[in-house]
LUMROMI-783328 format. One line per field, with one value per residue (C-alpha): residue in one letter; residue number from 1; x, y, z; chain. Coordinates in nm, 2 decimals. Layout:
N
rest [a ...]
nr [NUM ...]
u [X ...]
v [Y ...]
w [Z ...]
kette [A ...]
***
This chain:
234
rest [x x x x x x x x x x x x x x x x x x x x x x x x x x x x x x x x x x x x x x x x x x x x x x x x x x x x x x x x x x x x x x x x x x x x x x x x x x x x x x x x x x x x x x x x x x x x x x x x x x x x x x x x x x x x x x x x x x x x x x x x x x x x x x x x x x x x x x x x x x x x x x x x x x x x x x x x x x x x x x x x x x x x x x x x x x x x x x x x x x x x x x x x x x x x x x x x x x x x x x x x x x x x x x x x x x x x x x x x x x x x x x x x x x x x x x x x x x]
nr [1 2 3 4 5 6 7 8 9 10 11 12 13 14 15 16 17 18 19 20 21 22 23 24 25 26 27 28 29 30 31 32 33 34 35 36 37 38 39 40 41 42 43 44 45 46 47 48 49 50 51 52 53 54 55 56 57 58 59 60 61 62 63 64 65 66 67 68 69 70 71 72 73 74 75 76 77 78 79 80 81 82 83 84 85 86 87 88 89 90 91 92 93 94 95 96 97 98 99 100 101 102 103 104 105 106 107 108 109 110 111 112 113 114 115 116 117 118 119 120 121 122 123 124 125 126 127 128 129 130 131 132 133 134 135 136 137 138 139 140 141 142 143 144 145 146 147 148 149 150 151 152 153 154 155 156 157 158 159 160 161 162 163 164 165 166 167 168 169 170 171 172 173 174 175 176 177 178 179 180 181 182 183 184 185 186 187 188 189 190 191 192 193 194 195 196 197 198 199 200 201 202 203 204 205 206 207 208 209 210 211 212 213 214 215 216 217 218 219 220 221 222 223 224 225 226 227 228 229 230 231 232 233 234]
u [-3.81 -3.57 -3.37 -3.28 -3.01 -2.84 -2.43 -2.22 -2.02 -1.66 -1.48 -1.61 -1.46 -1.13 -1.09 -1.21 -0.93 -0.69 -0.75 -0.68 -0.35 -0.29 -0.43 -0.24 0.06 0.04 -0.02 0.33 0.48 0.28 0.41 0.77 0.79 0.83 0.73 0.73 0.48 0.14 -0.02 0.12 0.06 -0.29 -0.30 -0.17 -0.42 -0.70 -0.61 -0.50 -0.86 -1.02 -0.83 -0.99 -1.31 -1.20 -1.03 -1.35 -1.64 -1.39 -1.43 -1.83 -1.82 -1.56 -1.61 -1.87 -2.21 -2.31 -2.58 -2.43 -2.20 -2.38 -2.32 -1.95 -2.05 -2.20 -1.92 -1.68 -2.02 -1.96 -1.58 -1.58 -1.87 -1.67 -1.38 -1.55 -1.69 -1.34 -1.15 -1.41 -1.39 -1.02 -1.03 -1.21 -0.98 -0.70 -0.85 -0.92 -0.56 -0.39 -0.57 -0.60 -0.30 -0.21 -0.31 -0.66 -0.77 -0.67 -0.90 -1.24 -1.48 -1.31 -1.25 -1.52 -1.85 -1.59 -1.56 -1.91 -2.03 -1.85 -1.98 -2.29 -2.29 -2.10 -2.43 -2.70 -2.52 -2.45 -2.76 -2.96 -2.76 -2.74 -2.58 -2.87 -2.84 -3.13 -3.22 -3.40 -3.15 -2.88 -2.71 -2.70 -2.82 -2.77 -3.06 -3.06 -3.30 -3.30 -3.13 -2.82 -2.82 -2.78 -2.52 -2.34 -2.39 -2.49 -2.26 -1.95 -1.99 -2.10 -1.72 -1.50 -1.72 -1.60 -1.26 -1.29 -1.39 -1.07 -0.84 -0.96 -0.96 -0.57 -0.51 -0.66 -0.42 -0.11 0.02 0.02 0.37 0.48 0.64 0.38 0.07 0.07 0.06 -0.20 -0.36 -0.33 -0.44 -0.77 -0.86 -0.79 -1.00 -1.28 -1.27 -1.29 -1.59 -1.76 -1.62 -1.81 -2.12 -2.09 -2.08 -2.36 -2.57 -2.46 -2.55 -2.92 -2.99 -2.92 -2.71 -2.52 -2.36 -1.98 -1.93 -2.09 -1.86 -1.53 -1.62 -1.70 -1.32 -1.14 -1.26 -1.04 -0.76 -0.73 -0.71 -0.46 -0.24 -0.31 -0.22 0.10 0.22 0.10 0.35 0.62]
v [-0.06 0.11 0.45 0.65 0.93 1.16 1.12 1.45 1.59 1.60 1.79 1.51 1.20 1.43 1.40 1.06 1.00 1.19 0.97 0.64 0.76 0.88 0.54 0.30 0.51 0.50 0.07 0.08 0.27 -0.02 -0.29 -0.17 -0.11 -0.51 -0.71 -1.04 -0.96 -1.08 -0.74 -0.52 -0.75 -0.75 -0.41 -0.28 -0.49 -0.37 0.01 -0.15 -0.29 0.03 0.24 0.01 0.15 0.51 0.49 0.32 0.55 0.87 0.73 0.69 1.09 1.24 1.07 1.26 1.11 1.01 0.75 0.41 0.48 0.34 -0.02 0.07 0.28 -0.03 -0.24 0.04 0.03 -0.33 -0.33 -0.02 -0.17 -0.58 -0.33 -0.16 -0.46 -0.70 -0.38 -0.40 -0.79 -0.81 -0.44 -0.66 -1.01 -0.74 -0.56 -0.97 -1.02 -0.77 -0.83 -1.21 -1.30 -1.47 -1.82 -1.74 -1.50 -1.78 -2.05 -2.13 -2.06 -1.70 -1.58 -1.81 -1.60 -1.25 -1.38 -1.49 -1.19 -1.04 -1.27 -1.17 -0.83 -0.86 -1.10 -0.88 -0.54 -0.63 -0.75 -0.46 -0.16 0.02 0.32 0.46 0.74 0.99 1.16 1.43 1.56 1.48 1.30 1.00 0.79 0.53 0.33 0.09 -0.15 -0.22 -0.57 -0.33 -0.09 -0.40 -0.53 -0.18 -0.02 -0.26 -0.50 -0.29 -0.06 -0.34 -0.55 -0.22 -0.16 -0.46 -0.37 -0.05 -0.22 -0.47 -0.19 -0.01 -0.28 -0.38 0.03 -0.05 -0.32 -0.12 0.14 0.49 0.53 0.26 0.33 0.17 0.33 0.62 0.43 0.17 0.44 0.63 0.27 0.30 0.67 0.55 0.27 0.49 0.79 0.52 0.39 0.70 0.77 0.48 0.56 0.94 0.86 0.58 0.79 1.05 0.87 0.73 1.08 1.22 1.49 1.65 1.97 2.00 2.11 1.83 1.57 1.76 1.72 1.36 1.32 1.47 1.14 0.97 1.14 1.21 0.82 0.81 1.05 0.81 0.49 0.64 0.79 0.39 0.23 0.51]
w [-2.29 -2.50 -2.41 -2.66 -2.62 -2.90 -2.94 -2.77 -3.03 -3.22 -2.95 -2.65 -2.91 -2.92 -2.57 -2.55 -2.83 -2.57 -2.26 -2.45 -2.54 -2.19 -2.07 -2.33 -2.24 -1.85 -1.96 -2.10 -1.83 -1.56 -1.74 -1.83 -1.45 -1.37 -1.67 -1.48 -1.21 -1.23 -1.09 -1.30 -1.61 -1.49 -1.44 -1.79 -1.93 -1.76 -1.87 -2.23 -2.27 -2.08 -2.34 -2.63 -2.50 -2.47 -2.82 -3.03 -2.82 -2.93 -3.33 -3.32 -3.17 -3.40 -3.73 -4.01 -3.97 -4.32 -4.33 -4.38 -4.12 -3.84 -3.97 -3.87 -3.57 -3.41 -3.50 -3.33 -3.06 -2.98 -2.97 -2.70 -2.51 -2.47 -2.39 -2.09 -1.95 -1.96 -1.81 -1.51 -1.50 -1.48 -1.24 -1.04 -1.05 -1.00 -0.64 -0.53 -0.61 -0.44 -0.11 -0.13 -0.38 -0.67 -0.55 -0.34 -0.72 -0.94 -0.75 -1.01 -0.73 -0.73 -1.08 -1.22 -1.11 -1.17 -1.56 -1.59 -1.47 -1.75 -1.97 -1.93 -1.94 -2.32 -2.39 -2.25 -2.40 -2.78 -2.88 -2.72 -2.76 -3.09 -3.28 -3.51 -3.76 -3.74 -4.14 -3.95 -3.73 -3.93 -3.59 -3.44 -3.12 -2.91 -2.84 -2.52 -2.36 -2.02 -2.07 -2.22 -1.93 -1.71 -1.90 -1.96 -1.66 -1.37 -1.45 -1.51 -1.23 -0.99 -1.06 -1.02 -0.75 -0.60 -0.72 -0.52 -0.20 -0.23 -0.29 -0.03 0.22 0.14 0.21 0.55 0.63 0.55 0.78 0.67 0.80 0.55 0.18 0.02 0.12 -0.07 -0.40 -0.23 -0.17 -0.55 -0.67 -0.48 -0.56 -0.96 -0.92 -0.75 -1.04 -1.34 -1.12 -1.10 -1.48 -1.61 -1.43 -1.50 -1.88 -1.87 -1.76 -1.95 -2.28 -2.11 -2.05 -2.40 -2.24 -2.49 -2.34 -2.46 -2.02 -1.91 -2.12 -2.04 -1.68 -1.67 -1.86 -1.50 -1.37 -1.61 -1.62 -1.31 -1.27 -1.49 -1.27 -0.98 -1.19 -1.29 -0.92 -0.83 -1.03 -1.12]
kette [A A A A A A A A A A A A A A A A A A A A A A A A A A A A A A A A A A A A A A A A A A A A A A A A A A A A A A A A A A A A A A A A A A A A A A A A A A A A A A A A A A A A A A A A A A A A A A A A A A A A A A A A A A A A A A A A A A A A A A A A A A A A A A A A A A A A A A A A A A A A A A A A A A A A A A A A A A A A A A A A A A A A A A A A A A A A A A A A A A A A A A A A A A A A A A A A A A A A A A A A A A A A A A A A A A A A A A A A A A A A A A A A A A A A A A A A A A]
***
């Protein structure tokens, strides 16, 4: 079973483009905050790698589409796609580590079936999810089987799903009185729009939806995670 679906255009791989900055930038600010804590390491990385995704999906929608282009379309395909699916494996380690700590996270029989999972889903996705360039209508299209919409979709959504749930969990155990539950509580709304971002977009593609509304719509998920990250850890 394959799914085909055409690419949105230019203007959706500018904003794309746009929410990586905003992402890497928000990263610096996380990690700048207290270099030396785990979580906030962890955390920059996650939007780093989440921006990667951002930044190479933007390229394959803004660049010209001349034929020979999809060999470095998949290539920029492949790099976005790994870049998606480690964000949502370490998302994941990340809610786990917040609500269990450092020590219960770092255990094999914790992170080991987290990293496999995301293991997987690079496995399943690359090999069976392609950028193809179409003569005819002068565009191009994504072309996924159902072993690629497991490992792109399922997968991803599945770990910051279980990200989510953690999050939200540790903003049940604090008391809303205290300082900190604002910004527990900005973490899990972030952590809940990039879920429903990823999905919104997976979709999105499967569909071969291409209005410009659409596509600026699915990028307030995003950015409006972004917001939250940075009220989290200003």
């Amino acid at each position: 079973m394959t799914v085909p679906a055409s690419v949105p255009g230019p203007l959706i791989g500018l904003i794309f483009l746009i929410d990586a900055v905003v992402l890497d930038f928000v990263a610096v600010v996380v990690f700048r905050k207290d270099s030396k804590n785990f979580l906030n390491r962890l955390t920059a990385l996650a939007m780093i790698t989440f921006g990667v995704y951002l930044f190479f999906e933007g390229l394959i929608y803004i660049l010209p589409l001349v034929p020979f282009y999809p060999v470095v379309f998949n290539i920029f395909r492949d790099i976005s796609a790994s870049g998606a699916i480690i964000a949502a494996v370490i998302g994941a380690l990340t809610g786990i580590l917040i609500f269990k700590g450092e020590h219960y996270v770092s255990q094999l029989q914790v992170a080991g079936p987290i990293v496999a999972a995301g293991v997987i889903g690079i496995i399943l996705t690359l090999p069976n999810d392609s950028v193809n360039y179409m003569a005819a209508q002068d565009t191009l299209g994504f072309a996924m089987s159902i072993w690629g919409i497991i490992g792109l979709l399922l997968i991803p959504v599945s770990l910051m799903a279980i990200a989510t749930f953690y999050f939200i969990r540790t903003l049940r155990s604090v008391k809303r009185s205290h300082a900190k539950y604002q910004k527990a509580l900005a973490l899990s709304i972030a952590l809940l729009l990039v879920t429903v971002g990823i999905a919104y977009y997976s979709v999105f593609n499967l569909l071969g939806i291409t209005l410009p509304v659409l596509g600026l719509l699915g990028h307030v998920f995003f950015l409006l995670a972004s917001v939250c990250f940075f009220y989290a850890f200003r």
